[in-house]
C-alpha distance (Angstrom), angle and dihedral (degrees) to the residues before:
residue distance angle dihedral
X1 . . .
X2 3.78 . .
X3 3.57 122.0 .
X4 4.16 125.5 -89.4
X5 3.60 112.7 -130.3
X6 3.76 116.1 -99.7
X7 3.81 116.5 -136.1
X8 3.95 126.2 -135.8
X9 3.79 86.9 -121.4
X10 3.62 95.6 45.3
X11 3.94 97.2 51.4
X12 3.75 94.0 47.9
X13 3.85 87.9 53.8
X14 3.76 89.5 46.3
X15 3.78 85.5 47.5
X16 4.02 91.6 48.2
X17 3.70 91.6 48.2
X18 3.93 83.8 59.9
X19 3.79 96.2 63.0
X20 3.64 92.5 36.7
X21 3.74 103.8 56.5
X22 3.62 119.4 142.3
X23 3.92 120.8 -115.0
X24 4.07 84.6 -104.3
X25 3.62 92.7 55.4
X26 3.63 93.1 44.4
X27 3.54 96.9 46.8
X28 4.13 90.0 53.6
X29 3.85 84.4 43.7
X30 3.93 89.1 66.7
X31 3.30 88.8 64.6
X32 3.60 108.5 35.9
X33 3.99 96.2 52.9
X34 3.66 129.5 91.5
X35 3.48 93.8 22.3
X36 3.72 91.9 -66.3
X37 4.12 99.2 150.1
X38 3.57 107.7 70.3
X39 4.16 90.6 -42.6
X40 3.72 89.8 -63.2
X41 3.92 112.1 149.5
X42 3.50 109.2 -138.0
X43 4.09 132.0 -176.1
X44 3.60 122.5 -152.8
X45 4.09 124.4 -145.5
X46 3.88 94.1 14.7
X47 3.91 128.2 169.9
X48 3.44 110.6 -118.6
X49 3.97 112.4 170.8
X50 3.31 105.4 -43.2
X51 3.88 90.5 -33.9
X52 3.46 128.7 86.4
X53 3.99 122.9 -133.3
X54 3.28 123.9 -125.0
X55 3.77 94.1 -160.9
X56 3.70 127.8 -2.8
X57 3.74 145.9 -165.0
X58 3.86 108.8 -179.3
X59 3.66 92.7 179.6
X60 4.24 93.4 55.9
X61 4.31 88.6 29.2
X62 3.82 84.0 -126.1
X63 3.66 122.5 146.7
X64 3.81 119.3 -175.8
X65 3.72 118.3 -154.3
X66 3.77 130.2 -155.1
X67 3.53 113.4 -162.0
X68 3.97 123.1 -161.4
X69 4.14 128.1 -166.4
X70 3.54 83.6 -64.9
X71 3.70 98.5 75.8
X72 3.73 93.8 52.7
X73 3.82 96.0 82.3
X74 3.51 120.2 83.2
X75 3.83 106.1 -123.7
X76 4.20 89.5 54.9
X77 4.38 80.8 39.6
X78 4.30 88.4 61.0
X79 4.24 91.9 41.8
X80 4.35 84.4 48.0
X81 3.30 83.1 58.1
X82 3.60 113.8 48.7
X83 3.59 86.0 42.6
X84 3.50 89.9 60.0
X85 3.85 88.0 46.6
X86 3.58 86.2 53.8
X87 3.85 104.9 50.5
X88 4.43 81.6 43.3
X89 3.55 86.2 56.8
X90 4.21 84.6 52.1
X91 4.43 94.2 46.6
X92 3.63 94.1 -95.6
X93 4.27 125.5 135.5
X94 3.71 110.7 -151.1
X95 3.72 118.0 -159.8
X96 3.69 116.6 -171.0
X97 3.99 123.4 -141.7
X98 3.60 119.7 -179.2
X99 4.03 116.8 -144.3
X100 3.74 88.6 -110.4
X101 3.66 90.6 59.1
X102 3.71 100.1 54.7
X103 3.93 90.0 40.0
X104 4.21 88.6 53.6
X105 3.95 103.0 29.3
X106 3.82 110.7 13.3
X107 3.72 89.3 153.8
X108 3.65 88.3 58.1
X109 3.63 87.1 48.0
X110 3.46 99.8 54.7
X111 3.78 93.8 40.5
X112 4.32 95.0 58.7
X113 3.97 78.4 47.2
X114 3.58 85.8 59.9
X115 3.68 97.6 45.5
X116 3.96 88.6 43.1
X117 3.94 88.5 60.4
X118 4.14 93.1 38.6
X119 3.74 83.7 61.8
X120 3.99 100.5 32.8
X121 4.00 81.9 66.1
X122 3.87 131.1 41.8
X123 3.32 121.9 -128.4
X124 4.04 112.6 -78.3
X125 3.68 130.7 -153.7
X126 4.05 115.7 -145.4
X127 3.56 127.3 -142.2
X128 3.88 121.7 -140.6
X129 3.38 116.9 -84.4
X130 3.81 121.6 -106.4
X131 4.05 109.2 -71.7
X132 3.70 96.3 20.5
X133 3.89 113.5 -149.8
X134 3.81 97.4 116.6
X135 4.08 87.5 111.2
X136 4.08 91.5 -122.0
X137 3.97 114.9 132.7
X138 3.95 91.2 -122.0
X139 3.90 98.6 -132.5
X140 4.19 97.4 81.0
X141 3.64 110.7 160.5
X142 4.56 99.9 -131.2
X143 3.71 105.6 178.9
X144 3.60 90.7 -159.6
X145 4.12 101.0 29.3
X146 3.94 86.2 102.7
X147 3.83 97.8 49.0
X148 3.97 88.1 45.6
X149 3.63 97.0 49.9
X150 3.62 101.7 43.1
X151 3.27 100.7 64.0
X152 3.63 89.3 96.1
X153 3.73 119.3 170.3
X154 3.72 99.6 -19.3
């Protein structure tokens, strides 16, 4: 799927969001980055659309969302969900966290993140790598060995 164009005014929001992340977002972040959870690569505050991400795995097309006070009225409840509508429509899973959730159960957070990626992804078989000789059978079934390694250059 080729890429949408990114506005000027959209990355420098997407770039604000960055240094304005709540301490829920943050705290998630620490264990999303560098390929933390399960060697997923994940980007944080990235235009999607006209949307921006709060979490992203382009490999798995999983977007995790943290939702604030904001979210809880019903007018920001309807745009939530046509975005999500929109970004189905595109192969992405959207799981929603509030900030209270990641403040009182982060584990359990990060553990239905996990899931949301096992399922985002079918099970993969790997070949050897080049030159063999490092006494593995060759066929190992990595749930998440696709959605690490195709991250490619992004």
């Amino acid at each position: 799927m080729p890429h949408t164009q990114v506005t000027g005014t959209q990355r420098a929001r997407a770039k604000q969001l960055r240094r304005a992340m709540t301490p829920a977002e943050t705290l998630l972040w620490r264990h999303l980055k560098a390929h933390r959870l399960a060697r997923l690569s994940f980007r944080r505050q990235t235009p999607i659309g006209n949307y921006i991400a709060d979490f992203v795995a382009h490999s798995c097309k999983l977007i995790v969302e943290v939702d604030g006070e904001s979210h809880d009225f019903e007018e920001r409840l309807r745009h939530d969900e046509r975005r999500d509508r929109w970004l189905a429509s595109r192969g992405y899973r959207v799981p929603r966290f509030t900030n209270d959730d990641l403040m009182r159960n982060l584990e359990g957070v990060v553990s239905s993140i996990l899931q949301a990626a096992e399922q985002a992804v079918p099970p993969s078989l790997t070949l050897p790598r080049k030159g063999g000789g490092n006494g593995e059978s060759g066929a190992v079934n990595e749930t998440n060995s696709q959605c690490a390694n195709n991250e490619g250059g992004r």
